[in-house]
C-alpha positions as CSV (number, residue, x, y, z in Angstrom):
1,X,17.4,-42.6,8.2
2,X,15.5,-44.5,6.1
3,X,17.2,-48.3,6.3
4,X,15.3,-49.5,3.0
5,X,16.9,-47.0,0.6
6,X,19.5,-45.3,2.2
7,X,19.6,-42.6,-0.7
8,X,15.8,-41.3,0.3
9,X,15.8,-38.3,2.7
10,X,15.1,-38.9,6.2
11,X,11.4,-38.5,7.0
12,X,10.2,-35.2,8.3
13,X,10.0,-34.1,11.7
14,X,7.0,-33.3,13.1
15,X,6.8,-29.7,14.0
16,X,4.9,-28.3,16.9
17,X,1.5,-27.1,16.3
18,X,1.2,-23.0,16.0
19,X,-1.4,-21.4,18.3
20,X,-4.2,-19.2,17.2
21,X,-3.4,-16.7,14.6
22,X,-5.1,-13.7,12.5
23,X,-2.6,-14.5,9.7
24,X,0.5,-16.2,8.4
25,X,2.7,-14.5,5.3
26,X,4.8,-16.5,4.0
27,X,7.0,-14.6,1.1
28,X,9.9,-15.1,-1.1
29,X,9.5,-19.2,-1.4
30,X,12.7,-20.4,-3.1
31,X,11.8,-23.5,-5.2
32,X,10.6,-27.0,-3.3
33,X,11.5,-27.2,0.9
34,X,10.7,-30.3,2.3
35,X,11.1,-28.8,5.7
36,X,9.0,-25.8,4.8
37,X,6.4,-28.0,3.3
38,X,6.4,-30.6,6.4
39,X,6.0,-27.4,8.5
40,X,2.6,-26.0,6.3
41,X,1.3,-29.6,6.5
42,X,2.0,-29.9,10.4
43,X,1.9,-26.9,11.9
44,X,-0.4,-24.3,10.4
45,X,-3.4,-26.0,10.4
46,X,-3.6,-25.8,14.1
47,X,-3.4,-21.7,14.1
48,X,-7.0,-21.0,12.7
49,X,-5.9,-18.6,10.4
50,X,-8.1,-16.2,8.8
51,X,-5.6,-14.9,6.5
52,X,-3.1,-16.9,4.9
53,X,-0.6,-15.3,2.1
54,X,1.7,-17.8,0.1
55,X,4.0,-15.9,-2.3
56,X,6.8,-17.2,-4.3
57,X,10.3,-15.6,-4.8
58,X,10.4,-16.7,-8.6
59,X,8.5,-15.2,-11.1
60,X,6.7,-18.9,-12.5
61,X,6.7,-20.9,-9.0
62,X,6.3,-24.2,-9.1
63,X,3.8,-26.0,-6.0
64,X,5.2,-29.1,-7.0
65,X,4.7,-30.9,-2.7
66,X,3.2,-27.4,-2.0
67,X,0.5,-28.1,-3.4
68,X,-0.5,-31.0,-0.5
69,X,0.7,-28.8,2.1
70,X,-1.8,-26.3,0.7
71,X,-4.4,-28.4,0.9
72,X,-3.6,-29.1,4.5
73,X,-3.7,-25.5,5.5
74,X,-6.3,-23.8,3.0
75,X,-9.5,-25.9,5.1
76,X,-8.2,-23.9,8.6
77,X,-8.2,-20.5,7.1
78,X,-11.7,-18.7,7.9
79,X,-11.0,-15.6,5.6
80,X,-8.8,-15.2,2.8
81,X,-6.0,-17.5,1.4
82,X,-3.8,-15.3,-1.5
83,X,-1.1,-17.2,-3.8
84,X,1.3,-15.3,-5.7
85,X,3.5,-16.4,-8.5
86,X,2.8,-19.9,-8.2
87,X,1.8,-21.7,-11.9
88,X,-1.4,-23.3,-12.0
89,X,0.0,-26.2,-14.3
90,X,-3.4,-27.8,-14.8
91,X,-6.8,-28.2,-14.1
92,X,-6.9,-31.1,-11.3
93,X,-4.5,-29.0,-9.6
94,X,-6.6,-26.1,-9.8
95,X,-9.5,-27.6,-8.5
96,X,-7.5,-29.2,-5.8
97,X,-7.0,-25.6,-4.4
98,X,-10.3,-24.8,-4.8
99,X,-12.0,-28.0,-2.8
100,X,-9.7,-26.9,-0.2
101,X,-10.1,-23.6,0.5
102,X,-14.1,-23.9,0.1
103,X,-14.2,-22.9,4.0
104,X,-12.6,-19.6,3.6
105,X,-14.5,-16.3,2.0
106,X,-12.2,-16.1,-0.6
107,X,-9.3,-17.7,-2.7
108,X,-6.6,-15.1,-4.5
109,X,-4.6,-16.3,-7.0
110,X,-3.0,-13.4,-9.2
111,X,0.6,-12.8,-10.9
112,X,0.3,-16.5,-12.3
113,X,0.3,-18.2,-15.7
114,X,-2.8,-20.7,-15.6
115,X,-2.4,-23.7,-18.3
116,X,-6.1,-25.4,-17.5
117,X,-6.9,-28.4,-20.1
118,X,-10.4,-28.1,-19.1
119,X,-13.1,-25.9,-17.1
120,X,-12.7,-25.9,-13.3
121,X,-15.2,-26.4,-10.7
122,X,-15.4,-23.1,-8.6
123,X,-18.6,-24.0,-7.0
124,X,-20.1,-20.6,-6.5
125,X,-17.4,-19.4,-3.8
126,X,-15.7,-15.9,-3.9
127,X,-12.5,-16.2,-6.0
128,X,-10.2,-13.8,-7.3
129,X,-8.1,-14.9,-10.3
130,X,-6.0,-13.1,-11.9
C-alpha cells in the first residue's frame, strides 16, 4: 500500500518470467489492466517470442499504459508482432511502436483508425498497416 497517497493503487507485483515461446495471443483486451499490463512488461519479454498477437475486445481500443508494456515486449519478438483494434491516436505513439518492434520481421497493425499529425518514421522495416 502505498503510505504517501493512500488513494494510489498498490504497486504491481512482479510476475514470474515466461519460458521460451513460438508465440503469445493475447485476445479480447477489455479497456486498461494494470495487472495485465505489469504482466506484458514483466513477464513476456523473457519468452523470446517470435509471434506476438495483441487484439482488443472493443472495436476503437485504447493503449493508453499498453502502449509501454508494448514497447517492453515488441524488442523480444523475432518474427511478427500483430495489433488489432487498438487506435493509433498520434504520431509519437506510432513511432513508439515502430522503434520497438525494429527487431522483429514485421509489425501488423490493421482494423484501426490512425489520427497521425505528421509522417512517421518506418525506417525501411516490413510493416503492414492497414
Amino acid at each position: 500500500k502505498n503510505t504517501h497517497n493512500p488513494s494510489a493503487p498498490p504497486p504491481p507485483r512482479h510476475s514470474t518470467p515466461l519460458p521460451p515461446l513460438r508465440g503469445l495471443d493475447i485476445e479480447n483486451v477489455c479497456g486498461e489492466d494494470p495487472s495485465l499490463a505489469a504482466f506484458l512488461r514483466h513477464s513476456v519479454p523473457h519468452a523470446q517470442l517470435k509471434e506476438f498477437r495483441f487484439w482488443s475486445k472493443d472495436t476503437h481500443g485504447q493503449l493508453g499504459e499498453y502502449l509501454e508494456a508494448l514497447e517492453a515486449v515488441a524488442p523480444s519478438v523475432s518474427t511478427w508482432v500483430g495489433l488489432r483494434r487498438w487506435d493509433m491516436t498520434s504520431s509519437g505513439m506510432m513511432n513508439r511502436l515502430v522503434k520497438a518492434a525494429r527487431g522483429t520481421q514485421q509489425l501488423a497493425i490493421w482494423n484501426a483508425e490512425f489520427e497521425l499529425e505528421e509522417a512517421c518514421d518506418f525506417g525501411g522495416g516490413r510493416w503492414l498497416i492497414g
